[in-house]
C-alpha positions as protocol buffer text, in pm:
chain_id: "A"
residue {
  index: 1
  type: UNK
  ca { x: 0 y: 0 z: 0 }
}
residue {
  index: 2
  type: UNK
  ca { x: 297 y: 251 z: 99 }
}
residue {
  index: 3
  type: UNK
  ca { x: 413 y: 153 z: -239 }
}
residue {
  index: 4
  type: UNK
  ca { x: 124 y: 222 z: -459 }
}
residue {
  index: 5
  type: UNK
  ca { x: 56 y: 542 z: -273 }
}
residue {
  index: 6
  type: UNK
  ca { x: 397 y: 689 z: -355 }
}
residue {
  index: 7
  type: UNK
  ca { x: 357 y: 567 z: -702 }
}
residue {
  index: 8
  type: UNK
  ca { x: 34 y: 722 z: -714 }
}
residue {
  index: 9
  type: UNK
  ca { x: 147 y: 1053 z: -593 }
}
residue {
  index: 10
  type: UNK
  ca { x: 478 y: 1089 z: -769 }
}
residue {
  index: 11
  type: UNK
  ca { x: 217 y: 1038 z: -1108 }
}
residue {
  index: 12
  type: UNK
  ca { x: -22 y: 1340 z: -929 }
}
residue {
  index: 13
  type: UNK
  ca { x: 268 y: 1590 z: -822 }
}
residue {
  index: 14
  type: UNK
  ca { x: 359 y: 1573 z: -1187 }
}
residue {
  index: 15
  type: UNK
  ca { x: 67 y: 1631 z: -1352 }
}
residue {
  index: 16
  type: UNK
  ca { x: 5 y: 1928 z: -1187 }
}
residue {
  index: 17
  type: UNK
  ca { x: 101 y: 2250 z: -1355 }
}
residue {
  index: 18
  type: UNK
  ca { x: -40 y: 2532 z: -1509 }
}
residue {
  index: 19
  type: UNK
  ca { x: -336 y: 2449 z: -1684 }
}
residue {
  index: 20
  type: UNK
  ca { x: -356 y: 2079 z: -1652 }
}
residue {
  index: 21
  type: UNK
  ca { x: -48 y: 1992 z: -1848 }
}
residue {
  index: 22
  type: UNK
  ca { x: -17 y: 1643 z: -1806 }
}
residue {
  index: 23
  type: UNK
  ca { x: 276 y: 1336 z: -1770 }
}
residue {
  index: 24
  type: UNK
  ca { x: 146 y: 1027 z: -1746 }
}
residue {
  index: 25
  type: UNK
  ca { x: 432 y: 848 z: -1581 }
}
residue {
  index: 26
  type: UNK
  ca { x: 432 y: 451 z: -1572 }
}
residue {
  index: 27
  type: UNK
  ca { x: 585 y: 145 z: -1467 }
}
residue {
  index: 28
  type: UNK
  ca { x: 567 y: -208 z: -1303 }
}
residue {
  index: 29
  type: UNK
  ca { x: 438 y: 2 z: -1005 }
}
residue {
  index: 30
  type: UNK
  ca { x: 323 y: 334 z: -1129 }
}
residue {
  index: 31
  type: UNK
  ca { x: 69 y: 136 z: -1459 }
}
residue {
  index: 32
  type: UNK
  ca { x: -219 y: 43 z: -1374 }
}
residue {
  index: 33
  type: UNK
  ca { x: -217 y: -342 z: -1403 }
}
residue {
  index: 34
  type: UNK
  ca { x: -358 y: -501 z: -1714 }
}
residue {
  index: 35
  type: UNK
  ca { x: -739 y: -571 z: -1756 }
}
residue {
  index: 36
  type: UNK
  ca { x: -785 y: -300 z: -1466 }
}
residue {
  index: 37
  type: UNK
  ca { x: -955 y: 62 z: -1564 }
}
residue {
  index: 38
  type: UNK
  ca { x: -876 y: 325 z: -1366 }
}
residue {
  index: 39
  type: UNK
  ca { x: -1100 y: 637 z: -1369 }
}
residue {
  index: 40
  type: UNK
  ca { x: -997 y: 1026 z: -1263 }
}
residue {
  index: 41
  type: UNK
  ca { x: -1187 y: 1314 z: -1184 }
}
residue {
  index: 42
  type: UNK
  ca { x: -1044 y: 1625 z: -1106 }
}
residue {
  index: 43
  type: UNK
  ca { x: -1107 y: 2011 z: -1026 }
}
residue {
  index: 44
  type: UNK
  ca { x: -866 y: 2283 z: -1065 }
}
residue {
  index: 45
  type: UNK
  ca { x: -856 y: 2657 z: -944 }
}
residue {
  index: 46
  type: UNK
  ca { x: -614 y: 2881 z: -1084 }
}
residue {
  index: 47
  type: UNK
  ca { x: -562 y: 3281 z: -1068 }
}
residue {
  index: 48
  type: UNK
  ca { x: -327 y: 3503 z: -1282 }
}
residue {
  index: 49
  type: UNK
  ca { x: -265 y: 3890 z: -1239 }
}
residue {
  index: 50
  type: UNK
  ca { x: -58 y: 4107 z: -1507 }
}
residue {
  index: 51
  type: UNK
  ca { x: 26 y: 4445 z: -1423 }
}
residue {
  index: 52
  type: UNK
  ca { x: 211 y: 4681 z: -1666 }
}
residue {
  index: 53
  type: UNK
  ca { x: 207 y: 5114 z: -1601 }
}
residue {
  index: 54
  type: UNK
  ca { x: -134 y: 5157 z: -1785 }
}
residue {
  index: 55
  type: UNK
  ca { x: -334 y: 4851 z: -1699 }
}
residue {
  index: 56
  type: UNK
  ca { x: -404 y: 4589 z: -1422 }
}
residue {
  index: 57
  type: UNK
  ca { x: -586 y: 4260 z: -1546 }
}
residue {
  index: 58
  type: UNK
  ca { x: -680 y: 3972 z: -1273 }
}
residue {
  index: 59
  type: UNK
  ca { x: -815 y: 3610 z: -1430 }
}
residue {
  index: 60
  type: UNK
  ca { x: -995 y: 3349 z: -1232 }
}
residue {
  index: 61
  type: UNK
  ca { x: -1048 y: 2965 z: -1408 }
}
residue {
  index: 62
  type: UNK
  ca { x: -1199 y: 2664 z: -1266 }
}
residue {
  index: 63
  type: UNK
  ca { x: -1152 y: 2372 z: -1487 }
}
residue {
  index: 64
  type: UNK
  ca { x: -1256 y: 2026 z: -1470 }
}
residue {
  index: 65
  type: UNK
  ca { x: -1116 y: 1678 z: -1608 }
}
residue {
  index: 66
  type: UNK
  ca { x: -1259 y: 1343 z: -1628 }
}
residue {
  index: 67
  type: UNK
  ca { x: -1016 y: 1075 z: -1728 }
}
residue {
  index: 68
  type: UNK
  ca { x: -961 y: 705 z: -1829 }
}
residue {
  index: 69
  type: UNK
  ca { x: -701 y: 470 z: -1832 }
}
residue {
  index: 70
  type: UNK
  ca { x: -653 y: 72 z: -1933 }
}
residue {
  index: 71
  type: UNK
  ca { x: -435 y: -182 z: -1881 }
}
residue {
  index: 72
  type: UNK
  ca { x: -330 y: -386 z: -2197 }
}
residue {
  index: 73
  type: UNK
  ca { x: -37 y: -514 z: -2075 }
}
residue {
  index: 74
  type: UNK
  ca { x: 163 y: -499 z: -1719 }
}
residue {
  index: 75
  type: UNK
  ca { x: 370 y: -296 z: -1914 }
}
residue {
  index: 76
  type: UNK
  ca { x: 117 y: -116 z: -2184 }
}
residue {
  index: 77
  type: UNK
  ca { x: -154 y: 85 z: -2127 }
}
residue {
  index: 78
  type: UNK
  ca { x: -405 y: 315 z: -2320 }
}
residue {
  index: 79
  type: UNK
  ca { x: -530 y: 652 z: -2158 }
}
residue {
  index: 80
  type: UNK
  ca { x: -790 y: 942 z: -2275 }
}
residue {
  index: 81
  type: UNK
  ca { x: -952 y: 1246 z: -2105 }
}
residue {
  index: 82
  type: UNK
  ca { x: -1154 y: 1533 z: -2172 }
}
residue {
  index: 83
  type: UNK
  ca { x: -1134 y: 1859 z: -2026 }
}
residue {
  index: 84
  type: UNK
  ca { x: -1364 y: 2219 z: -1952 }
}
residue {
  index: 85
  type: UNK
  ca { x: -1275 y: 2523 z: -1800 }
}
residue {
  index: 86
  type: UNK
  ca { x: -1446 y: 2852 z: -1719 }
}
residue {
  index: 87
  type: UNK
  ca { x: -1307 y: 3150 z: -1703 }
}
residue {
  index: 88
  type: UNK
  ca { x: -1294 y: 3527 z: -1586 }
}
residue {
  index: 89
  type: UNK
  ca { x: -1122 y: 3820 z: -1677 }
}
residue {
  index: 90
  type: UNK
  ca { x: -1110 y: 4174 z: -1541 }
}
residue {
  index: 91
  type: UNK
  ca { x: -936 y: 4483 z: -1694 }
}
residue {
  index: 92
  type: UNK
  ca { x: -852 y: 4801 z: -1558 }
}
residue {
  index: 93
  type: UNK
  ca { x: -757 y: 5074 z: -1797 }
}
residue {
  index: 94
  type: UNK
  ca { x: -752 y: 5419 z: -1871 }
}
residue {
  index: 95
  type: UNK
  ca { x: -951 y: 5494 z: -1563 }
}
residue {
  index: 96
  type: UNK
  ca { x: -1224 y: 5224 z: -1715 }
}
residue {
  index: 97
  type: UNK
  ca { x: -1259 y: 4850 z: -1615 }
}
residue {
  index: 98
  type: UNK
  ca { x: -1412 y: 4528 z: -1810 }
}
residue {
  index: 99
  type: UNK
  ca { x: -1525 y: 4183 z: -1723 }
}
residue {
  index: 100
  type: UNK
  ca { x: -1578 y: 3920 z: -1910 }
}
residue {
  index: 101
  type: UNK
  ca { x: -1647 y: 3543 z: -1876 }
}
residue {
  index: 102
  type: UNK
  ca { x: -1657 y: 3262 z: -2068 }
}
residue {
  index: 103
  type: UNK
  ca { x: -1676 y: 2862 z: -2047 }
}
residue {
  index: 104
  type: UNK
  ca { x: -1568 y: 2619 z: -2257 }
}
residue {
  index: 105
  type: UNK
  ca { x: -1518 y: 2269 z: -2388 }
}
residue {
  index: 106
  type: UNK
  ca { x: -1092 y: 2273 z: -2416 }
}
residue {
  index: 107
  type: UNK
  ca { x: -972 y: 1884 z: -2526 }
}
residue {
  index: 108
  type: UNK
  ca { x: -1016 y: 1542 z: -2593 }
}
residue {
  index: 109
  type: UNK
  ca { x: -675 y: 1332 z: -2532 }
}
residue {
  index: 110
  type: UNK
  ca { x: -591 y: 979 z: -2606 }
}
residue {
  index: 111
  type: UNK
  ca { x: -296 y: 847 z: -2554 }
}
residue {
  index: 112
  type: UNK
  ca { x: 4 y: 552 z: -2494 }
}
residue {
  index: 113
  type: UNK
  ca { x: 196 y: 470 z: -2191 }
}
residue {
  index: 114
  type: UNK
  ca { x: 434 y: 178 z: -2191 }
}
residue {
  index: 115
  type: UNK
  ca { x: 715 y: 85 z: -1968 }
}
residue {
  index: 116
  type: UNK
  ca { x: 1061 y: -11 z: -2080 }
}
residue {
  index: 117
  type: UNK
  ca { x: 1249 y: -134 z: -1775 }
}
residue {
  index: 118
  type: UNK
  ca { x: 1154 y: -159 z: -1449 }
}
residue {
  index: 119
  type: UNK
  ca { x: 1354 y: 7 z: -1120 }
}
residue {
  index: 120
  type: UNK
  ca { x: 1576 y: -313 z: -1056 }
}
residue {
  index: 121
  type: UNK
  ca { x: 2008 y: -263 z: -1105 }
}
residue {
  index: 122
  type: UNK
  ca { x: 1935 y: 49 z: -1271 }
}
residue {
  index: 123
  type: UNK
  ca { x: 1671 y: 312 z: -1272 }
}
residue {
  index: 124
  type: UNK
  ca { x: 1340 y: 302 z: -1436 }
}
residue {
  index: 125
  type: UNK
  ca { x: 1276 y: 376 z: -1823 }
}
residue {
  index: 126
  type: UNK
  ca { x: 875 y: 476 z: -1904 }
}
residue {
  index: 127
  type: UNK
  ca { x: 790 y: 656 z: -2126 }
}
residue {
  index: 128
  type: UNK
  ca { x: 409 y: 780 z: -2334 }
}
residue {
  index: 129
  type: UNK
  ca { x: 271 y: 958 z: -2652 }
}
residue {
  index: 130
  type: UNK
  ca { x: -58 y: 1156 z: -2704 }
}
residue {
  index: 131
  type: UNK
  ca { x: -260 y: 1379 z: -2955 }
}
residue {
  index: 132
  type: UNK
  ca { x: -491 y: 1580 z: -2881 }
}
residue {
  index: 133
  type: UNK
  ca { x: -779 y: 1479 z: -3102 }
}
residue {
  index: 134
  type: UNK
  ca { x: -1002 y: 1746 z: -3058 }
}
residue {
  index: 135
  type: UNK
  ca { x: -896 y: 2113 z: -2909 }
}
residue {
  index: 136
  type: UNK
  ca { x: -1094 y: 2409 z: -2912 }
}
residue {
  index: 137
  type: UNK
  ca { x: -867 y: 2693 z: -3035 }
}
residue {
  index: 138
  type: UNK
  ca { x: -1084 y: 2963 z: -2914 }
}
residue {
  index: 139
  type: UNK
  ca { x: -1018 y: 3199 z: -2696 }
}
residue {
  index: 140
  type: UNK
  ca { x: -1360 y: 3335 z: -2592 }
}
residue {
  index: 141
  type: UNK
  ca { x: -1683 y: 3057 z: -2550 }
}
residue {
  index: 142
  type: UNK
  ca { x: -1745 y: 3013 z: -2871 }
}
residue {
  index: 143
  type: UNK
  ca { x: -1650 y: 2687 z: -2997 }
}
residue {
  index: 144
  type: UNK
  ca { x: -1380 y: 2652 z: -3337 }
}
residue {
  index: 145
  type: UNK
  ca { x: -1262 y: 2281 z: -3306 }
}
residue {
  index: 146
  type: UNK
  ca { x: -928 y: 2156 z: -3430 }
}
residue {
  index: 147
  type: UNK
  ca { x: -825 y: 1794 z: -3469 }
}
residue {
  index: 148
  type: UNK
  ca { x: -498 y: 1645 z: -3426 }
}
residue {
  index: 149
  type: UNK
  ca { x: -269 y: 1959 z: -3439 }
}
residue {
  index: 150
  type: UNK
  ca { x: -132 y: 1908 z: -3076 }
}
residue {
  index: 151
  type: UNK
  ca { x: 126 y: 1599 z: -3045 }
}
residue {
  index: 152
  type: UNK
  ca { x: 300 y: 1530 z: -2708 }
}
residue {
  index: 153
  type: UNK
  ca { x: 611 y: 1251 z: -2616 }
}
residue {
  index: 154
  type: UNK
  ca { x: 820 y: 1206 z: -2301 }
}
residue {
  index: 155
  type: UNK
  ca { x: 1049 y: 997 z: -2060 }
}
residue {
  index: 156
  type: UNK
  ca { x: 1082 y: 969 z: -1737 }
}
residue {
  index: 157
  type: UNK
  ca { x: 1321 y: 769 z: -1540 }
}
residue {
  index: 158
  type: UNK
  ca { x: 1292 y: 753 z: -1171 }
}
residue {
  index: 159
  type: UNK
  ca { x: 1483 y: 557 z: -881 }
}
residue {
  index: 160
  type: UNK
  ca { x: 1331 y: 412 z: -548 }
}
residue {
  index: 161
  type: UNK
  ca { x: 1531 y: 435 z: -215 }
}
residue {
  index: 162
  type: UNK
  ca { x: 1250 y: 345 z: 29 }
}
residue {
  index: 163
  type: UNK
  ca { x: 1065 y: 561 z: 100 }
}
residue {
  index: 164
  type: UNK
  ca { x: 1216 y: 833 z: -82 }
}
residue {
  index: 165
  type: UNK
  ca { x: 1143 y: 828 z: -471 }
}
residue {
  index: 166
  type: UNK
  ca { x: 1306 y: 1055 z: -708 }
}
residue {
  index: 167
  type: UNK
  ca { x: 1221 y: 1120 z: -1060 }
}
residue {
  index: 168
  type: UNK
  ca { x: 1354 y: 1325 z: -1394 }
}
residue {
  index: 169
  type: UNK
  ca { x: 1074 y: 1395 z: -1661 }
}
residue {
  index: 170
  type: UNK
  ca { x: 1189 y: 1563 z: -2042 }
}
residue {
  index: 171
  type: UNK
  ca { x: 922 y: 1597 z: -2267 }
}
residue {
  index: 172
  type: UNK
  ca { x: 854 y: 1762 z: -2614 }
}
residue {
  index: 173
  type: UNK
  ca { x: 521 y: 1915 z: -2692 }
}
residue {
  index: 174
  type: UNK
  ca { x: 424 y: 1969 z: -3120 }
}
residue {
  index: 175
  type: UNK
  ca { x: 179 y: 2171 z: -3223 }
}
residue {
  index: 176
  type: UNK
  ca { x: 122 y: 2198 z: -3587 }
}
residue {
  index: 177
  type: UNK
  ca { x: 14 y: 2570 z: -3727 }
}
residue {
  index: 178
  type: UNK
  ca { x: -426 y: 2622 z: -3706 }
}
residue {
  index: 179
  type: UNK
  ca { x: -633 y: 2863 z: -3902 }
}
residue {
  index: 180
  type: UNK
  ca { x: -825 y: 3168 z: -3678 }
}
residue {
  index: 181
  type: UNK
  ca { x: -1076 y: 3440 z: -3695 }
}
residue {
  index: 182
  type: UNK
  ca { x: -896 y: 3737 z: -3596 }
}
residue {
  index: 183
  type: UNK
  ca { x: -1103 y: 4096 z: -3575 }
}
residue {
  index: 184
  type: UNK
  ca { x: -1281 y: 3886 z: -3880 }
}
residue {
  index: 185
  type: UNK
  ca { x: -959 y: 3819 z: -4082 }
}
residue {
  index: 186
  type: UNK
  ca { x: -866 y: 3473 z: -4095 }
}
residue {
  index: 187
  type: UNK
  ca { x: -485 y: 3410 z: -4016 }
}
residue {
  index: 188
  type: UNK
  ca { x: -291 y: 3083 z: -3961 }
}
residue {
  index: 189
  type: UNK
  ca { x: -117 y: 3060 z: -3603 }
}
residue {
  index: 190
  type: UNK
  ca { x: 157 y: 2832 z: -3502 }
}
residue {
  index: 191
  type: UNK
  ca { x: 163 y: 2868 z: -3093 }
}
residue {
  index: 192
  type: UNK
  ca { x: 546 y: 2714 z: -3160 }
}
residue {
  index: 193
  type: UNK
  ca { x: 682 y: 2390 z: -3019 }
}
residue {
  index: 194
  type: UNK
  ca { x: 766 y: 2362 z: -2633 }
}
residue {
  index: 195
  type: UNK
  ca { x: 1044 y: 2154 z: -2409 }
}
residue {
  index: 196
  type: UNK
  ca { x: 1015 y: 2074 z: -2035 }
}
residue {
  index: 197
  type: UNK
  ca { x: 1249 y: 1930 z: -1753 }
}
residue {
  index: 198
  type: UNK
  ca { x: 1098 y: 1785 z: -1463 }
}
residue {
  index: 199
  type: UNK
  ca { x: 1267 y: 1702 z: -1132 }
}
residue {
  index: 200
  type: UNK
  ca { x: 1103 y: 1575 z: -823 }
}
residue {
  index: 201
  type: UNK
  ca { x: 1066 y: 1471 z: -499 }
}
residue {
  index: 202
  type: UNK
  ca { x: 800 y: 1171 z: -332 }
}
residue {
  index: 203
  type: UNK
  ca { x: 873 y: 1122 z: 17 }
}
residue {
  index: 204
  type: UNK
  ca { x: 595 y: 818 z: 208 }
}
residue {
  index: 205
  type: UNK
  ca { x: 556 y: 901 z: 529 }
}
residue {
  index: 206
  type: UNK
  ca { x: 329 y: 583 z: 634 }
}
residue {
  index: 207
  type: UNK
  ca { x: 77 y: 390 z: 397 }
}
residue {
  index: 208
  type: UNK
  ca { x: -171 y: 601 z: 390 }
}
residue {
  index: 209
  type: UNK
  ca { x: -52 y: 989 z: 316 }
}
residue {
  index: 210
  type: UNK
  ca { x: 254 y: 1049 z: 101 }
}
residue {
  index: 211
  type: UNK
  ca { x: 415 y: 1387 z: -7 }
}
residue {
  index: 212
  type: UNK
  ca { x: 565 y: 1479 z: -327 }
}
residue {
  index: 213
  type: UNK
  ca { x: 734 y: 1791 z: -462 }
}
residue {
  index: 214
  type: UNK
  ca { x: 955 y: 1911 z: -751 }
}
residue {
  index: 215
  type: UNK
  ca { x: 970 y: 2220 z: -996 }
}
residue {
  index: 216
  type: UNK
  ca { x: 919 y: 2225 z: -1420 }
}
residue {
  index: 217
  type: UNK
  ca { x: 1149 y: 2436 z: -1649 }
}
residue {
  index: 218
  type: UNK
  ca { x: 957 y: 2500 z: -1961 }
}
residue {
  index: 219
  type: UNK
  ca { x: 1091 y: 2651 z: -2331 }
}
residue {
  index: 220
  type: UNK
  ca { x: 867 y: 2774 z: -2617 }
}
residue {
  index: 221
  type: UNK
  ca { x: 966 y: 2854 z: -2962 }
}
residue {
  index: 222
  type: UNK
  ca { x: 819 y: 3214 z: -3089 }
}
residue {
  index: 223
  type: UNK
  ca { x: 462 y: 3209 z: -3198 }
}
residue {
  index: 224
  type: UNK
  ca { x: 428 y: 3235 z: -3610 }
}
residue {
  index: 225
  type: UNK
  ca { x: 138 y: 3434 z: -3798 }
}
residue {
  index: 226
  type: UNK
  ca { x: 66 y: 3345 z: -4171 }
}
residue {
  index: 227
  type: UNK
  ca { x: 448 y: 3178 z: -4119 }
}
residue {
  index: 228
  type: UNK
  ca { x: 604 y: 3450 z: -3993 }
}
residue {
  index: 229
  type: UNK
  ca { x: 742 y: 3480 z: -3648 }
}
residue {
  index: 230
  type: UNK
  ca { x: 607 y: 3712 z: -3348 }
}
residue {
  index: 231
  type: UNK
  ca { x: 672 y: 3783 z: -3009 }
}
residue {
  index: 232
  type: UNK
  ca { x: 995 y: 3599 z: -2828 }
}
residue {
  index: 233
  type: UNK
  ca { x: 1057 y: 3235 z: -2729 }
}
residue {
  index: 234
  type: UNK
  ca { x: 1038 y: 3228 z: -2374 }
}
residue {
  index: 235
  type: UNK
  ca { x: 1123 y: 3018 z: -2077 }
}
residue {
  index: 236
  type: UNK
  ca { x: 944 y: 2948 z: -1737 }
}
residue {
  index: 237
  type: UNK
  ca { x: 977 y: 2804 z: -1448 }
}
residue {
  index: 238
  type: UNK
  ca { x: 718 y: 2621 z: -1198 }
}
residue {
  index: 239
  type: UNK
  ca { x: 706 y: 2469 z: -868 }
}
residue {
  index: 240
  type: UNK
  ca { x: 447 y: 2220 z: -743 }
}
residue {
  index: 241
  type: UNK
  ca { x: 343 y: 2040 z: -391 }
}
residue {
  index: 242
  type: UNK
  ca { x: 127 y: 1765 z: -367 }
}
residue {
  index: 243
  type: UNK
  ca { x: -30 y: 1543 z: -42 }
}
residue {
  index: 244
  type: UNK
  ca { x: -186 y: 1198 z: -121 }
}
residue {
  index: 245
  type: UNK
  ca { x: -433 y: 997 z: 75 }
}
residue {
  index: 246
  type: UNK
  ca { x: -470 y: 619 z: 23 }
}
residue {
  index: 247
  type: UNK
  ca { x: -886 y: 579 z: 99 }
}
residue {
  index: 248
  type: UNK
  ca { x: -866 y: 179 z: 35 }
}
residue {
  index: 249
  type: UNK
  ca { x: -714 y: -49 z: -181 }
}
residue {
  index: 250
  type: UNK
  ca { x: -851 y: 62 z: -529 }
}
residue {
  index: 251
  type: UNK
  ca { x: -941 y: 431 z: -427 }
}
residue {
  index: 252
  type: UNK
  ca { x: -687 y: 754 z: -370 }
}
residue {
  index: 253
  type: UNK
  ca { x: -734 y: 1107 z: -364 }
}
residue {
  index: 254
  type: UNK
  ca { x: -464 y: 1405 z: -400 }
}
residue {
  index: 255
  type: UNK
  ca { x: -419 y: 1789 z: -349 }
}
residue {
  index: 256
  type: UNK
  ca { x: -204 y: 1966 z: -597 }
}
residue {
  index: 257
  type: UNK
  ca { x: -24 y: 2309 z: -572 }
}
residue {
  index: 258
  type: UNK
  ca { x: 92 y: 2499 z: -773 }
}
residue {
  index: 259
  type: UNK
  ca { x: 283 y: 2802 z: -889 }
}
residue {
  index: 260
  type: UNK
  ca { x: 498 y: 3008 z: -1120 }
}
residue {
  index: 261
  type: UNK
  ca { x: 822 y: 3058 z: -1020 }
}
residue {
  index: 262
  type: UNK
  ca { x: 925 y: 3271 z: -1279 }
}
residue {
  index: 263
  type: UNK
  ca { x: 686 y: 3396 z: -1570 }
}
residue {
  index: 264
  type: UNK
  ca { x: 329 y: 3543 z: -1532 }
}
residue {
  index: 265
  type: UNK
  ca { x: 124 y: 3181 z: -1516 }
}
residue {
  index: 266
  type: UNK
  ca { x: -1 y: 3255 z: -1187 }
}
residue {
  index: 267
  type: UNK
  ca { x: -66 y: 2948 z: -959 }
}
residue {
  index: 268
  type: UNK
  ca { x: -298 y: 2691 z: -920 }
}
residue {
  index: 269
  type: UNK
  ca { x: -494 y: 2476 z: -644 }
}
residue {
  index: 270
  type: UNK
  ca { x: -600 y: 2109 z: -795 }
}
residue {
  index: 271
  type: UNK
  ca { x: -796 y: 1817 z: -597 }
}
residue {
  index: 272
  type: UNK
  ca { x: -911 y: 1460 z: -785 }
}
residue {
  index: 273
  type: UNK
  ca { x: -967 y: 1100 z: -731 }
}
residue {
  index: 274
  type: UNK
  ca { x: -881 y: 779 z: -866 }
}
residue {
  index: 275
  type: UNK
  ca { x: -1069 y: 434 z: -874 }
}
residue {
  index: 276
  type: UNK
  ca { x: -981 y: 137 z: -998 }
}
residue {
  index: 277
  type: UNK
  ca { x: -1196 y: -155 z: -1133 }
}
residue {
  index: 278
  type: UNK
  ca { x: -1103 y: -478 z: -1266 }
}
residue {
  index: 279
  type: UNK
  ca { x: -1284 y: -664 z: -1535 }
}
């Protein structure tokens, strides 16, 4: 149990970051085991405030995930989730302020994890792919659907010394240039491609409550309009805490926090739950 718990939160710590960016870890311990569906649900409250000399803008979103994952193999499995948010914006400027608010379908994921070597002589290999299938691109609530433009791969190898577990995550994000409606012009945008390192921390402290903690260095290429590049590439760094409860055998339930270290991401507060059932 002290075991799976760690496992469990060393996948949750992880996953939390801005915006739900995810890393499915796996392995002997952390994949589910085959023929055995695990379902997540999860909640997510994040705020953001940019300041500059003529403006102040505050944002508020609350978005919500329901996810899926199957064993094939002990060392397979296939995953796929779907996520909403809603959001709220307020503007000061020029002595005037705004609000607006807006919710949203954002994405439908599927995805691979599979294992390559377990934590034995040396550390553990896992690694996953996943597409987003469907993504809103909009900005506002209304809905402009995209399909397949978002691509995602990573490894992670991580070593056990009871009951410390420590981890190293580098991933690669693709995303693949989409049309827009701009103040009615149509343009194509490329968001550019992005790179992450991820170091961290899962410490047990009995078998039922674990504690995990690391930090995420991200790089993003310049945005492109109509193929030509805007804006900067920029980097960013994030640090996350997590505390995991162990509610029986097949059930667990986490809270995530997070926040921008460096950058303007703001920081985030994220609870969900896990159950597993085996067919």
């Amino acid at each position: 149990m002290c075991q799976k718990l760690r496992c469990f939160l060393l996948v949750s710590c992880l996953e939390t970051s801005i915006g739900w960016a995810d890393l499915p870890l796996m392995s002997q311990e952390l994949l589910i085991q085959d023929h055995v569906v695990r379902f997540n649900v999860g909640l997510n409250y994040g705020n953001q405030t940019r300041r500059d000399v003529f403006s102040l803008q505050n944002r508020d979103e609350f978005s919500a995930r329901i996810g899926i994952r199957y064993g094939l193999t002990p060392t397979t499995e296939i995953f796929g989730r779907i996520t909403g948010s809603h959001r709220d914006n307020r503007l000061v400027a020029a002595e005037s302020s705004t609000g607006v608010s807006s919710t949203k379908f954002n994405t439908v994921v599927l995805g691979i994890n599979h294992g390559f070597s377990p934590d034995t002589e040396t550390p553990a290999l896992l690694g996953y792919i996943e597409a987003s299938m469907i993504e809103n691109a909009s900005s506002s609530a209304e809905d402009h659907s995209i399909y397949g433009r978002t691509w995602g791969i990573g490894l992670t190898t991580y070593r056990s010394f009871d009951p410390v577990v420590l981890s190293l995550s580098v991933g690669y994000n693709h995303t693949r240039a989409r049309p827009l409606l701009h103040n009615e012009n149509r343009i194509t945008f490329d968001p550019g491609d992005g790179f992450y390192l991820q170091p961290a921390l899962n410490f047990a402290i009995n078998d039922k409550i674990s504690v995990s903690g690391g930090f995420q260095i991200t790089y993003n290429e310049k945005n492109k309009i109509d193929s030509e590049p805007t804006g900067i590439a920029f980097t960013r760094t994030n640090a996350s805490f997590g505390i995991g409860f162990s509610l029986d055998e097949k059930t667990a339930m986490f809270f995530n926090l997070s926040a921008d270290v460096s950058g303007d991401a703001g920081s985030s507060i994220g609870f969900h739950i896990t159950h597993d059932i085996t067919l």
